[in-house]
C-alpha positions in Angstrom: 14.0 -22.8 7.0 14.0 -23.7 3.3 13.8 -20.4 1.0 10.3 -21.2 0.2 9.1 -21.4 3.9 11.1 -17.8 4.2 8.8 -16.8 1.4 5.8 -17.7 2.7 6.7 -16.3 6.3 7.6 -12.8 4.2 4.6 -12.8 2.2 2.5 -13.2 5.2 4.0 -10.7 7.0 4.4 -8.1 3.9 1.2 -9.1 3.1 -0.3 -8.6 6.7 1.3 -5.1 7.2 0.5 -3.7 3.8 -3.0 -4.4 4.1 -3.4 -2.5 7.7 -1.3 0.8 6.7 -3.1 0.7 3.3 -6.3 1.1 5.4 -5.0 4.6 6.4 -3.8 5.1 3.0 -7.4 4.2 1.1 -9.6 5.8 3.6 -7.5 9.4 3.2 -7.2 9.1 -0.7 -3.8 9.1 -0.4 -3.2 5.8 -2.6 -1.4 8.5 -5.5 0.6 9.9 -2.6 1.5 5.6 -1.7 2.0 5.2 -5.8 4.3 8.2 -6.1 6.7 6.9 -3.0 6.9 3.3 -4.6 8.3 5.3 -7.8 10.1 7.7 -6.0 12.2 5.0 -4.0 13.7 3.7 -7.3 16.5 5.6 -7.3 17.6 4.9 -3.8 17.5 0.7 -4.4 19.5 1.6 -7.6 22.0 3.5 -5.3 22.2 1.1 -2.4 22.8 -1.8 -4.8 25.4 -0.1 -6.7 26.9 0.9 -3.6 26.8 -2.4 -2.0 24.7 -2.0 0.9 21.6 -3.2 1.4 19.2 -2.3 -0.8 16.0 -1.6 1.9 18.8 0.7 3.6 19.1 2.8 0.2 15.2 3.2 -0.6 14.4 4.2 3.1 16.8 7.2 2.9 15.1 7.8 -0.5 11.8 7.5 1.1 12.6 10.1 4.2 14.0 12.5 1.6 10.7 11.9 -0.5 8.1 12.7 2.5 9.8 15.9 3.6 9.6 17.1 -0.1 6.0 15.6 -0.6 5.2 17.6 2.6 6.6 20.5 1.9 5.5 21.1 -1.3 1.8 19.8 0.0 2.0 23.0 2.0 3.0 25.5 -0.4 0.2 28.1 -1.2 -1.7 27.6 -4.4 -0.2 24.1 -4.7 -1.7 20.7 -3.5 -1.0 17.2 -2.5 -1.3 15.9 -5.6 1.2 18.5 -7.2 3.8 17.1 -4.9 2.6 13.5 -6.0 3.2 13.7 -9.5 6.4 15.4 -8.9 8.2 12.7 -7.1 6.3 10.1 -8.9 7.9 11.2 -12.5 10.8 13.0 -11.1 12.0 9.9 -8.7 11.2 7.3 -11.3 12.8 9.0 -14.1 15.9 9.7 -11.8 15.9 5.9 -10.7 16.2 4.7 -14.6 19.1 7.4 -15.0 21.1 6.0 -12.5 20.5 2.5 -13.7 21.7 2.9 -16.9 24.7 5.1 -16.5 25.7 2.7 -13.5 27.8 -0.2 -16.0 28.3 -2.7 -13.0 25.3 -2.7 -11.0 24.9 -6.0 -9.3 21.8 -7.0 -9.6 19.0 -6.6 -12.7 17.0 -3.2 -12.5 14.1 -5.3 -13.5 14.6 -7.4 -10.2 14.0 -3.9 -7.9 10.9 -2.7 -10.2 9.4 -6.3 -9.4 11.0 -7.6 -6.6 12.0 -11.8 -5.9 10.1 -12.8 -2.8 12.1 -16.1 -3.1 15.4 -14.4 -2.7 14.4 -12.6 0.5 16.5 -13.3 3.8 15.5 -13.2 7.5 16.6 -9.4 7.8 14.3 -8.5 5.5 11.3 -10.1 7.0 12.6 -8.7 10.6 12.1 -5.3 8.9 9.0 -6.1 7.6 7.5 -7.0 11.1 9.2 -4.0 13.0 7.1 -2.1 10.6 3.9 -4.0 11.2 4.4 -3.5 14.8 5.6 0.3 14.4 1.9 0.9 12.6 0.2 -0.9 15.3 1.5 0.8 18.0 1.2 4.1 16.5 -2.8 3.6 15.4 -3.5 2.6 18.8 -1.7 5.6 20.3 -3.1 8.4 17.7 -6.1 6.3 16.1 -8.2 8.6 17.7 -7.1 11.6 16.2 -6.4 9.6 13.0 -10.0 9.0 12.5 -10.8 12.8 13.7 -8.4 14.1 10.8 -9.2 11.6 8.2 -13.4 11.7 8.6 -13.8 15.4 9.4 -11.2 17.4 8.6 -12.6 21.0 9.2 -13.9 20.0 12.6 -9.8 18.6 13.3 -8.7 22.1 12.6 -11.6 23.7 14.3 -10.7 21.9 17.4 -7.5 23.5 17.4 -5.4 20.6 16.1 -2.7 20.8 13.3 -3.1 18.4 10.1 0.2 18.3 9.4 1.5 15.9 11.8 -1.1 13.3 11.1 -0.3 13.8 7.7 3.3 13.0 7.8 2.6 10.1 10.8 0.6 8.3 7.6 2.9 9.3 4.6 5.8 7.6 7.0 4.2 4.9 7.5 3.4 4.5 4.4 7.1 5.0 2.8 8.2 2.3 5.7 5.8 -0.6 4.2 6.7 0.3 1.1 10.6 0.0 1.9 9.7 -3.5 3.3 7.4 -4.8 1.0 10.5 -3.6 -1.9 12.4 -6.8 -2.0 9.5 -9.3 -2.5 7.0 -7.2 -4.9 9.8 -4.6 -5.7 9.6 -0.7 -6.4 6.3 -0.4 -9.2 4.2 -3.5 -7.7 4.2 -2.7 -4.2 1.3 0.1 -4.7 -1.1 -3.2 -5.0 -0.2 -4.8 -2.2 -1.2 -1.6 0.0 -4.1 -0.4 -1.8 -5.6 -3.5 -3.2 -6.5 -5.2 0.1 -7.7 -2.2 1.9 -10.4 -1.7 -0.7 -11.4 -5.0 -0.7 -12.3 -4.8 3.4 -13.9 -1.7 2.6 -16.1 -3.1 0.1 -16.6 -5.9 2.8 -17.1 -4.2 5.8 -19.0 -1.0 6.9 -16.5 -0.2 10.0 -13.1 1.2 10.2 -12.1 -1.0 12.6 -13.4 -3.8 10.9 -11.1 -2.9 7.0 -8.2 -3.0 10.4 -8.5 -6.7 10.8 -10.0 -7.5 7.9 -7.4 -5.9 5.4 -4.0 -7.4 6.8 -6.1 -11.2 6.6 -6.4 -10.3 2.7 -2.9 -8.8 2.4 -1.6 -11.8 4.1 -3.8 -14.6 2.1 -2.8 -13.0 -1.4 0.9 -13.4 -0.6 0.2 -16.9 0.4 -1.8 -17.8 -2.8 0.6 -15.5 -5.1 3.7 -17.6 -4.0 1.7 -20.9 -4.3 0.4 -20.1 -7.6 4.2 -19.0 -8.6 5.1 -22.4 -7.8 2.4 -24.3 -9.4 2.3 -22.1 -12.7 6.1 -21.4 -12.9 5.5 -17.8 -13.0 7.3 -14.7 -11.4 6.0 -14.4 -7.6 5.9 -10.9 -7.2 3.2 -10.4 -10.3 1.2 -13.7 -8.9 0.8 -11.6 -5.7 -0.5 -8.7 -6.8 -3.0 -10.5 -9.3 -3.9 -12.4 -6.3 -4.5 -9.4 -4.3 -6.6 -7.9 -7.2 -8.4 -10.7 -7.7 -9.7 -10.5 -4.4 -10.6 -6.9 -4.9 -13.0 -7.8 -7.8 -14.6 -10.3 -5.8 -15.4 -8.0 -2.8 -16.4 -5.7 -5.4 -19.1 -7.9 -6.9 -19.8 -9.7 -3.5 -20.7 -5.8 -1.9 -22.7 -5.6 -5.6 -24.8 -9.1 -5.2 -25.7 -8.1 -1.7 -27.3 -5.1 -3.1 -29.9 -6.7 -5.4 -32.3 -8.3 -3.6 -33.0 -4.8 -1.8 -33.3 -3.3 -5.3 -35.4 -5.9 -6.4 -37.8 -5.5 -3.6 -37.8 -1.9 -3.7 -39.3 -2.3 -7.3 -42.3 -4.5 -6.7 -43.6 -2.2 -3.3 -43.3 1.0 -4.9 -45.1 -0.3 -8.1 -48.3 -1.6 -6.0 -48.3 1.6 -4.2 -48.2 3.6 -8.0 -51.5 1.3 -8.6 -53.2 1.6 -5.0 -52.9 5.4 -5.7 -53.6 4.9 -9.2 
């Protein structure tokens, strides 16, 4: 397999996988919580390269050490989840460009882990990506039920004698897992887009949760495809092409969802004006 194919292969399945666990992610408005652990993991890749290992291994420690603080800060009284967010958003980040710059022989270019190289990426790293994928699959159809409970009616999910908690950290792992995956192809900052952008373009698309399941992973997977095609064509940085790609089909869900609204507005108009002049 040439490294192109391997690109395509990875951006299908990063693609693929980020769209599905970004579903959870969107429909629990936990995209800052998704934004912070891209950030957060920085300092981790920076690590793991310096130390030689493999880079994924470094930001999925990061990322385990992230949820358990994002967690338990989330539960502190008079705090929040979005306390905790911003926290390991700046903190991680900020620690991350620390370590790069006092770190003289780091091997690779900081620049490459904030933006990843999907055309460097090896079969190990697509491997990851698709124990992932099937990690998230097997875990919705085991708890999707209470997923849906927790993430639709919250005080009902605790009236019923359930605990939040657990659900909570089942999605913010999942969550840190794709991003670790997705990290060598769209790197540490761009990875947010490939998880959020596709989920909100199903749910502009489609009215169903299970339908933003299958249809988000087929827009994840199409904007990798297009973004490394388009880096090819134009010459220009894959990882960047990928996300633009997956935005690009946002704002066209966006003002498809928009277009299918106006010809009910525009009916609306004309009845309700005859019945003013009937009555009139």
């Amino acid at each position: 397999m040439s490294y192109f194919e391997r690109a395509l292969v990875a951006a299908i399945v990063i693609g693929a996988v980020g769209g599905f666990v970004g579903c959870l992610v969107v429909l629990r408005k936990r995209t800052f919580f998704a934004q912070a652990l891209t950030h957060g993991t920085y300092p981790g890749a920076v690590a793991a390269a310096a130390l030689g290992v493999a880079v994924p291994l470094g930001a999925a420690a990061a990322s385990v050490v992230l949820v358990l603080v994002m967690t338990g800060i989330a539960r502190v009284r008079n705090q929040g989840a979005q306390v905790a967010a911003g926290i390991v958003l700046t903190g991680g980040f900020a620690a991350g460009a620390i370590l790069a710059a006092v770190v003289p022989s780091l091997p690779v270019q900081p620049e490459s882990l904030l933006v990843g190289s999907i055309l460097t990426v090896t079969t190990a790293d697509i491997l990851l990506a698709a124990c992932v994928g099937v990690a998230a699959l097997v875990l919705v159809a085991v708890y999707g039920r209470r997923i849906v409970f927790s993430t639709f009616d919250q005080a009902g999910f605790r009236a019923a004698g359930y605990r939040e908690w657990p659900i909570e950290l089942l999605v913010l792992g999942l969550t840190a897992a794709t991003v670790v995956s997705a990290l060598p192809a769209v790197g540490a900052i761009l990875a947010i887009a490939l998880i959020a952008a596709p989920a909100a373009a199903a749910r502009a698309v489609t009215t169903t949760y299970r339908g933003m399941l299958v249809a988000a992973p087929l827009i994840g997977a199409a904007s990798g495809v297009l973004g490394v095609l388009a880096s090819r064509a134009l010459a220009i940085a894959a990882g960047p092409a990928i996300v633009l790609t997956a935005t690009a089909f946002l704002l066209l869900a966006l003002a498809g969802s928009k277009l299918r609204a106006l010809p009910w507005r525009a009916s609306a108009i004309p009845v309700e004006t005859a019945e003013d002049a009937r009555t009139a």
